[in-house]
C-alpha positions in Angstrom: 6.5 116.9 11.1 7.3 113.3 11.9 5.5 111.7 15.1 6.8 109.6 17.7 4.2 107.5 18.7 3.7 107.5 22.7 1.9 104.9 25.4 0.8 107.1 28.4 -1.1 105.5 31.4 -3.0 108.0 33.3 -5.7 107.4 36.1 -8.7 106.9 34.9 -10.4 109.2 36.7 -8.3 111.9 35.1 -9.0 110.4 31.7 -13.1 110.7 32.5 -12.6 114.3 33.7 -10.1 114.9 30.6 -12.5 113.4 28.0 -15.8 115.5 29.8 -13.8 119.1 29.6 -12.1 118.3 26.2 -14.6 116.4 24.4 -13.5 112.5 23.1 -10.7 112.3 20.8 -9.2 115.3 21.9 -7.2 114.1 24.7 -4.1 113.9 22.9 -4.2 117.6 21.7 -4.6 118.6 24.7 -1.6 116.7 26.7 0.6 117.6 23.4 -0.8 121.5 24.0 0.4 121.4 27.5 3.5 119.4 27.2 4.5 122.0 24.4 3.7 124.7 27.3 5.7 122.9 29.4 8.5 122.6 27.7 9.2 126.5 26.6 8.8 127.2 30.5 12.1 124.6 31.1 13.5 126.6 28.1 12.8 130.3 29.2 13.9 128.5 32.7 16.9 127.7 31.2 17.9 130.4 29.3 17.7 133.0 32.4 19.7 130.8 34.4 22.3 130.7 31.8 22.1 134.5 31.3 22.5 135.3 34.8 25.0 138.0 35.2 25.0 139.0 31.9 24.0 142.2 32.8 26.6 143.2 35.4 28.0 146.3 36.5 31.8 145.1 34.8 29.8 144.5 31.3 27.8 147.3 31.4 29.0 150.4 33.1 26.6 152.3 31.2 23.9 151.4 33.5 26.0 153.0 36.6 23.4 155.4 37.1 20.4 153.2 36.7 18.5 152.0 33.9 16.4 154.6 34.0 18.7 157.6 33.8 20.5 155.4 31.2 16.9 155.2 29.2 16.7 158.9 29.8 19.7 159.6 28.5 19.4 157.7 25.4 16.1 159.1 24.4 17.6 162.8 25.0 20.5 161.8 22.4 17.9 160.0 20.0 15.7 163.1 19.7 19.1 165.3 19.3 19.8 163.2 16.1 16.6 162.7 14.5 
């Protein structure tokens, strides 16, 4: 993996408090860690904002009578053809 080399100024403070729960030299993990957390949330964030609607009534009349009659259903016909 190829690194980008960053400059991040922080207060101090939080850099003491950092370095006493994470130990020295183990800042940077830690603010890669949690900027890696960070982003998937903005991607899962993303993706169900761009999936919104998918599952509508016009694209799946299947579900008409609720998922869980739909789930029902399914199982019923599953066990029919096993």
């Amino acid at each position: 993996m190829n690194y980008q080399q960053l400059n991040l100024s922080i207060p101090e403070t939080t850099y003491r408090e950092l370095k006493r729960w994470v130990g020295p030299g183990k800042v940077t993990d830690f603010v890669l860690t949690y900027a890696e957390i960070g982003l998937h949330q903005f991607r899962v964030k993303k993706a169900l904002e761009d999936s919104y609607g998918a599952w509508s009534q016009e694209n799946h009349p299947e579900l008409s009578r609720g998922t869980q009659a739909y789930l029902r259903c399914e199982r019923r016909d599953r066990k029919i053809h096993q």
